[in-house]
BANUKOL-82719 format. One line per 2 residues: number of its first residue (from 1); their letters; for each residue x, y, z of C-alpha. Coordinates in steps of 0.05 Angstrom, whole numbers. Layout:
<nodes>
NUM> a> X Y Z; ...
</nodes>
This chain:
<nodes>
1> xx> 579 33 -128; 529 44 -191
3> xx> 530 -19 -184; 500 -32 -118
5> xx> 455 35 -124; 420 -5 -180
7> xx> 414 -70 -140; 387 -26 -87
9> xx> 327 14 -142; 312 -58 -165
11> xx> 295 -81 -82; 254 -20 -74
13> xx> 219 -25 -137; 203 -96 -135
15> xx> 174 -89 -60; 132 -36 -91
17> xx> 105 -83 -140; 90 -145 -98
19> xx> 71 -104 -35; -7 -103 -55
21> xx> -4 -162 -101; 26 -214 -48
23> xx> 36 -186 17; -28 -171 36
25> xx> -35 -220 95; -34 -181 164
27> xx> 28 -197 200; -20 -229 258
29> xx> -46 -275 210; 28 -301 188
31> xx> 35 -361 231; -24 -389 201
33> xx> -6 -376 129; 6 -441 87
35> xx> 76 -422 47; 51 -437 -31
37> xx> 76 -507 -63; 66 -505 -136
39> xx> 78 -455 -191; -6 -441 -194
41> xx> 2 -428 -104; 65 -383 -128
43> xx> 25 -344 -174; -40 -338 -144
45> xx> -45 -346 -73; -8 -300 -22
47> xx> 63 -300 -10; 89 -291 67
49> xx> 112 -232 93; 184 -259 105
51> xx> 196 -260 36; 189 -189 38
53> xx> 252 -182 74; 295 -211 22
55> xx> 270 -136 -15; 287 -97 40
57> xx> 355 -131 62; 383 -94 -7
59> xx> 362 -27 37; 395 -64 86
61> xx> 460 -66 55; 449 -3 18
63> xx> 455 26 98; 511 -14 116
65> xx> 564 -12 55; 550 75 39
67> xx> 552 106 117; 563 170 83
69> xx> 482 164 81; 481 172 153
71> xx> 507 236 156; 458 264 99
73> xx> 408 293 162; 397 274 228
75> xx> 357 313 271; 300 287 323
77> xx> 254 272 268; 291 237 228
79> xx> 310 191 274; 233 176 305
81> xx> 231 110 273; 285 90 301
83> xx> 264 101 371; 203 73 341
85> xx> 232 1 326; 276 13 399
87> xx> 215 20 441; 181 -47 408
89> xx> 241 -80 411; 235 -73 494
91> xx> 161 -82 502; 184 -146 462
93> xx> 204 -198 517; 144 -206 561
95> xx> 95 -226 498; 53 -278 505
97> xx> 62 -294 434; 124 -302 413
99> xx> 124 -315 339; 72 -268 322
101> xx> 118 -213 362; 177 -235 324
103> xx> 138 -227 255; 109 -158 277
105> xx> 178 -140 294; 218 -161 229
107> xx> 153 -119 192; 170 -54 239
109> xx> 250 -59 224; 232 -68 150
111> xx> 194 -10 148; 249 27 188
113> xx> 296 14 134; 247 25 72
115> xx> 229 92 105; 311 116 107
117> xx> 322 90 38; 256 126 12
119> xx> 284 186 48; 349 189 7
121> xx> 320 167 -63; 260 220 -59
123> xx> 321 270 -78; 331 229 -135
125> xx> 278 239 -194; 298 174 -236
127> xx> 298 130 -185; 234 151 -153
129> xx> 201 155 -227; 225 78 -232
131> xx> 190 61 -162; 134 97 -175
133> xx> 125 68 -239; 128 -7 -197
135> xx> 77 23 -147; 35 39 -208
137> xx> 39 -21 -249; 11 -52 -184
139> xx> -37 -15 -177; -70 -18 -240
141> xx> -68 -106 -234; -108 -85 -156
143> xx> -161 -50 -196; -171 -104 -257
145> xx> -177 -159 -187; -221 -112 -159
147> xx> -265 -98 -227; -259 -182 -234
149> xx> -298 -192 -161; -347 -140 -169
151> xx> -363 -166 -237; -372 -237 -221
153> xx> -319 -263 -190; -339 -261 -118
155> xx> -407 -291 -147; -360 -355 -171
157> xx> -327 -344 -110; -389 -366 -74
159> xx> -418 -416 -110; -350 -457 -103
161> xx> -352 -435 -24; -425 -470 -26
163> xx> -395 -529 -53; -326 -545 -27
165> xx> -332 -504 40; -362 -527 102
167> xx> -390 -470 134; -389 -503 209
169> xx> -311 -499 199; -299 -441 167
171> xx> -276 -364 198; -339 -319 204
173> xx> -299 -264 181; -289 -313 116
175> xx> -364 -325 118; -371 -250 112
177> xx> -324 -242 73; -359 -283 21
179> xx> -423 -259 32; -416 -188 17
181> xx> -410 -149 -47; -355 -105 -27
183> xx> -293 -117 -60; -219 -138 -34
185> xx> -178 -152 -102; -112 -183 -70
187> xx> -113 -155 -4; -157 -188 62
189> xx> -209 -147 72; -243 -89 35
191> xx> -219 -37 80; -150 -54 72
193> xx> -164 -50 -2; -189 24 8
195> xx> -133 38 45; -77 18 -1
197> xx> -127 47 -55; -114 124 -15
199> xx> -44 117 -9; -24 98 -83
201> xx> -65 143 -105; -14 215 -110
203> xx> 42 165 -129; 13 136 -184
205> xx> -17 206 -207; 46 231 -194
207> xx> 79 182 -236; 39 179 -293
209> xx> 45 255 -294; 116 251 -298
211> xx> 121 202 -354; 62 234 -385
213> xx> 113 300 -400; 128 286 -473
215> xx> 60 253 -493; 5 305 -524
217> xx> -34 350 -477; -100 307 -490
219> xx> -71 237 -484; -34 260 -416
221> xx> -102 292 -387; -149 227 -409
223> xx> -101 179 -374; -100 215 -310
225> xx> -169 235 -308; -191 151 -331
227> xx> -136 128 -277; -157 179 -225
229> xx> -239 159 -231; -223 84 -241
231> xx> -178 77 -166; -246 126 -136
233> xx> -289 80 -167; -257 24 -131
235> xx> -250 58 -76; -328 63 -77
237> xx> -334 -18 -89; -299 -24 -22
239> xx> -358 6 19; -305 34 65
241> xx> -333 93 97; -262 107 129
243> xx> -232 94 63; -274 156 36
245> xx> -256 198 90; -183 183 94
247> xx> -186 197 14; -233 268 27
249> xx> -177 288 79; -116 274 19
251> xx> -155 309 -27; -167 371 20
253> xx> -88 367 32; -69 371 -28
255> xx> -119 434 -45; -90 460 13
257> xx> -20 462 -14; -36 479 -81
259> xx> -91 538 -72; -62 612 -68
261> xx> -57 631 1; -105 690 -3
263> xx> -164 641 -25; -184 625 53
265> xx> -254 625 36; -249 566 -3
267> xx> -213 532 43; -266 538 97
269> xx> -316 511 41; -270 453 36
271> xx> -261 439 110; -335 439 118
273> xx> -352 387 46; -302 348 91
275> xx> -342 354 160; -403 339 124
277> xx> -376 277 91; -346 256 155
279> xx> -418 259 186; -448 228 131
281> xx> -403 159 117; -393 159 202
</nodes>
């Protein structure tokens, strides 16, 4: 079965690479979406979500051909997204949408089975160093699209808009879009951006941390400290105000499990630079 455990690292990595890059398109959106033609589409614009699936059917089997996975731990929590997926999967019939509840269903069972397969290879260093690794490599490509728009890219972005776009026919949220100087890289909207921005951020620490073992002390420090400030500084080019505070609330989280437990006083002092921060981007 090494085999098959590989074919299974390769999926989860390669979702983790194209996640951000391509499947940034809400799942609302997807009956709208224009597939891509030529090699340029392929390689530029986004992909659909359903080609996500073809990652996530090697979790899929992964489930299906090793059972003795099932019987790693099951408790009620472990099995929440399964009741998860159950409950949507009733609510399901009555829509008044059908296709965009079928494509918001296939995303919710391929996150059921990413989450189980994430569950079992988190015990597995390697493997989660080689996802991790995908997740950062992605990553970094977000921030150089990011860097691109706020440096002129968006400005070209606009001119062509002015030419080629008629603005009578176009989405406001488009219009918007193009009119503002907060950035989006390859995801729709800023805010998504900040999002995925907040999440990726521990992993990719994480990961460069990791690999960073055997390099000198300095080296190690520079790149996480350069990576660290270049994702907050694109956070900051998103103008997300929730962005900030979901990423003051990590931050706080982690302090919280790192600090000694005696050091309550800092603690408060955190929860209030968080309170105030709230305030201030609310």
């Amino acid at each position: 079965m090494k085999w098959f455990g590989r074919w299974v690292v390769f999926c989860l990595a390669g979702l983790a690479f194209f996640a951000p890059l391509k499947f940034g398109t809400p799942v609302i959106a997807q009956s709208s979406l224009i597939p891509p033609n030529t090699v340029a589409e392929w390689i530029f614009f986004t992909w659909p979500q359903q080609l996500a699936t073809l990652f996530a059917f090697g979790a899929l089997l992964w489930l299906v051909l090793d059972g003795e996975r099932l019987t790693a731990r099951v408790d009620l929590l472990f099995v929440l997204p399964l009741l998860f997926l159950a409950s949507q999967s009733v609510a399901a019939p009555p829509s008044i949408v059908p296709q965009t509840t079928a494509d918001t269903l296939m995303a919710f069972a391929a996150n059921t089975l990413l989450f189980y397969a994430a569950a079992w290879y988190v015990r597995d260093g390697a493997t989660a160093a080689r996802i991790f690794g995908a997740l950062g490599l992605a990553t970094m490509m977000v921030m150089v699209m990011a860097l691109e728009q706020r440096y002129g890219g968006l400005q070209r972005s606009r001119e062509y808009a002015a030419l080629y776009t008629d603005s009578a026919h176009t989405a406001p949220d488009m219009l918007l879009r193009m009119t503002s100087d907060r950035v989006f890289a390859s995801l729709v909207y800023p805010n998504a951006l900040a999002g995925y921005l907040v999440l990726a951020f521990a992993p990719t620490l994480a990961w460069i941390w990791v690999r960073g073992r055997m390099w000198v002390a300095w080296m190690k420090w520079s790149t996480l400290v350069f990576v660290g400030a270049l994702m907050t500084f694109c956070l900051a080019l998103t103008g997300s105000r929730g962005g900030f505070v979901a990423f003051a609330a990590m931050v706080i989280a982690g302090l919280f499990c790192f600090m000694p437990k005696g050091s309550r006083r800092i603690r408060w002092v955190a929860v209030a630079l968080l309170a105030i921060a709230g305030a201030f981007w609310m």
